[in-house]
Every structure is written in structure tokens, then in C-alpha cells.
N, C-alpha and C positions, 0 to 999 in steps of 0.2 A: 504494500500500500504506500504512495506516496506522500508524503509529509504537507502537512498543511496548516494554514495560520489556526495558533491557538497548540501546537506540538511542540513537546519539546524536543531538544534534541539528540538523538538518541548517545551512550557513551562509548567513544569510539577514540584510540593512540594514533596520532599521528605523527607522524618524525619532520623537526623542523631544519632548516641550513641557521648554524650559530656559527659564530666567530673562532667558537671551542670544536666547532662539527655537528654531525648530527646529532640531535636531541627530539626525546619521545617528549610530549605533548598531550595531553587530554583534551575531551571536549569542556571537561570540569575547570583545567587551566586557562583555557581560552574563554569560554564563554560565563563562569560562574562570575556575579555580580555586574557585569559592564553590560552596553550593549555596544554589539557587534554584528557590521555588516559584513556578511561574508559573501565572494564570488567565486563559480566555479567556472572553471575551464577545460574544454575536453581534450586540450593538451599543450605544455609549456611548446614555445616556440611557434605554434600553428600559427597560420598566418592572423586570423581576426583575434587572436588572443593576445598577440604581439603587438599589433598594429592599432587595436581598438580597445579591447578588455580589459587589460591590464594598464595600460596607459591614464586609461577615465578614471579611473579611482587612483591610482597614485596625483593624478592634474586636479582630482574635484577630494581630494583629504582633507582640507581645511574646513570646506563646507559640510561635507559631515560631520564633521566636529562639532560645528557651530548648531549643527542639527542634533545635538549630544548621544553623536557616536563616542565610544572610548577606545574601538580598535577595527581597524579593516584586515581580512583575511580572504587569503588567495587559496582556492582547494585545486588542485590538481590531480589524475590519477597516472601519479608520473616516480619516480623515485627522488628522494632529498638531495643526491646531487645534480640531477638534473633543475629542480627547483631553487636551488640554490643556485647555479650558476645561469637561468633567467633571471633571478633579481638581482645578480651583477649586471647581466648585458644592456637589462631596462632602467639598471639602476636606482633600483629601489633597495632601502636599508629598512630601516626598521619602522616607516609608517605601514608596509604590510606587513603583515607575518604570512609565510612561504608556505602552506600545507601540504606536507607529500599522504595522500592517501593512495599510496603502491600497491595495493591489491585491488584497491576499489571498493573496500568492505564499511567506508562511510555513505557514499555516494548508493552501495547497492541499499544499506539500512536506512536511507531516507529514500529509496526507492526512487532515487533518481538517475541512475545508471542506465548505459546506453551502449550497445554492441556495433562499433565500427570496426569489427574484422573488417568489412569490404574494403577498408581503405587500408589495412595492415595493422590496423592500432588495438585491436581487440576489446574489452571492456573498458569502457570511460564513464565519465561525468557528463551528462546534460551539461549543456550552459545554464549556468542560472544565477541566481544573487537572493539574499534573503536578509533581514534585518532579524537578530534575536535579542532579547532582552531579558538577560539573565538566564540563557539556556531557550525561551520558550520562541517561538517563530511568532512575529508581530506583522512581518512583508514579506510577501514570497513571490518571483519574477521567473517563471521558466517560460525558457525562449522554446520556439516551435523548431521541427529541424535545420538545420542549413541556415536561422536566422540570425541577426545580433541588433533586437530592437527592445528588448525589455529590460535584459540584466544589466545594462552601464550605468553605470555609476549617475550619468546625466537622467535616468528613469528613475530610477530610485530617490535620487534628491528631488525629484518633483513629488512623487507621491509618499511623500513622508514629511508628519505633522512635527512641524518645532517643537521643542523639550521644551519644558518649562525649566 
């Protein structure tokens, strides 16, 4: 079943790229108390993940801020050093945090997982992006196939109410 507003989010390790190396992660470490927008990508490098997805939210960080985000998060279903070494290329440090989910076993337990063997890639991430707040999903944005009109950063900052 797919994850929907008003769900939390299920608990699931992720391995981040740190300065020290790889490091595990929890959904608990990332999401307990803050809210956080997270985007997924159905893989570091592709070309609209590069060019557009990852971009929008590293360029529009302040303004989710100001929308009282406390953390943007990248999911990929890619391995930590591949993840790490796109937020060198795109150059992003520490306004995102890098998600390697390498088996896909986040993306498959919010039932957002997606089979691009045709193309070589095998099990991936939906594109998508979601606002949670304190673990629980508040905005949820999946893009339809082959699309990138929902999940950027610029959709999200429209349809999200200012903090108090």
C-alpha cells in the first residue's frame, strides 16, 4: 500500500556520505522532532535528477526554511558512495542530507518503488517529494511516469502553508 498524508513513516537504516565515511542513519535520526522535506530520485546522476531535482531544492533551501522546514533530504536507491560523490559534483554539503537507500527497502515500504529493469536500473524510487513533521507525512507529491512537474522543490513551496 502506498503511503499517504496522515502516515507515518515507516523505520527504515539508511547509510549517509560523512566526512568520516559512511554512516547508518535512521528514519528516527532524520525525521524525529523536525520537519522535513524529503525528495526522491530514481537515480543519482540521471539526467532530470541532475539537471532539475536536485538543483530546486539545494536553489529554493532558504525558503523552506523560512516555510519552517528544519532539514531537506535526498532518497536515492543508489549506494552511499555513489550518493556521496553527486553531492560533491552538484555541490551540495550539508543543506541536504544524501540518502543511500541501496536495496530499495525504504522506497519499497512506502510502496513507492518502481521496476526500471527496461532501462538497466532495476528496482528504484518513484520520483516524488513529501513534507513530514515529526515522522508523520503532512504533503505528499508523486510524479506520474517519465514526468518532473510535482516533486521540485518550486511545487512544494507553493503548496505549503507558512509555520507559525
Amino acid at each position: 500500500m502506498t503511503i499517504k498524508v496522515g502516515d507515518s513513516l515507516p523505520d527504515a537504516t539508511f547509510m549517509v556520505p560523512t566526512a568520516d565515511g559512511p554512516a547508518p542513519r535512521t528514519t528516527a535520526d532524520i525525521f524525529t522532532g523536525k520537519k522535513v522535506a524529503l525528495f526522491a530520485v530514481p537515480g543519482a546522476y540521471t539526467p532530470t535528477c541532475s539537471a532539475k531535482h536536485l538543483p530546486s531544492y539545494k536553489e529554493k533551501a532558504a525558503e523552506l526554511a523560512a516555510k519552517g522546514v528544519d532539514a531537506i533530504a535526498c532518497l536515492s536507491v543508489n549506494d552511499v558512495f555513489v550518493m556521496g560523490a553527486w553531492a560533491k559534483d552538484q555541490g551540495v554539503s550539508d543543506e541536504i542530507i544524501m540518502l543511500a537507500d541501496g536495496s530499495g527497502n525504504f522506497a519499497k515500504a512506502i510502496g513507492l518503488e518502481m521496476d526500471a529493469s527496461k532501462f538497466g536500473m532495476g528496482v528504484r524510487s518513484q520520483r516524488f517529494s513529501l513534507v513530514a513533521d515529526n515522522g508523520v507525512v503532512t504533503h505528499l507529491f508523486v510524479e506520474a511516469p517519465a514526468e518532473y512537474k510535482v516533486s521540485g522543490a518550486e511545487y512544494m513551496l507553493e503548496h505549503m502553508q507558512a509555520s507559525p
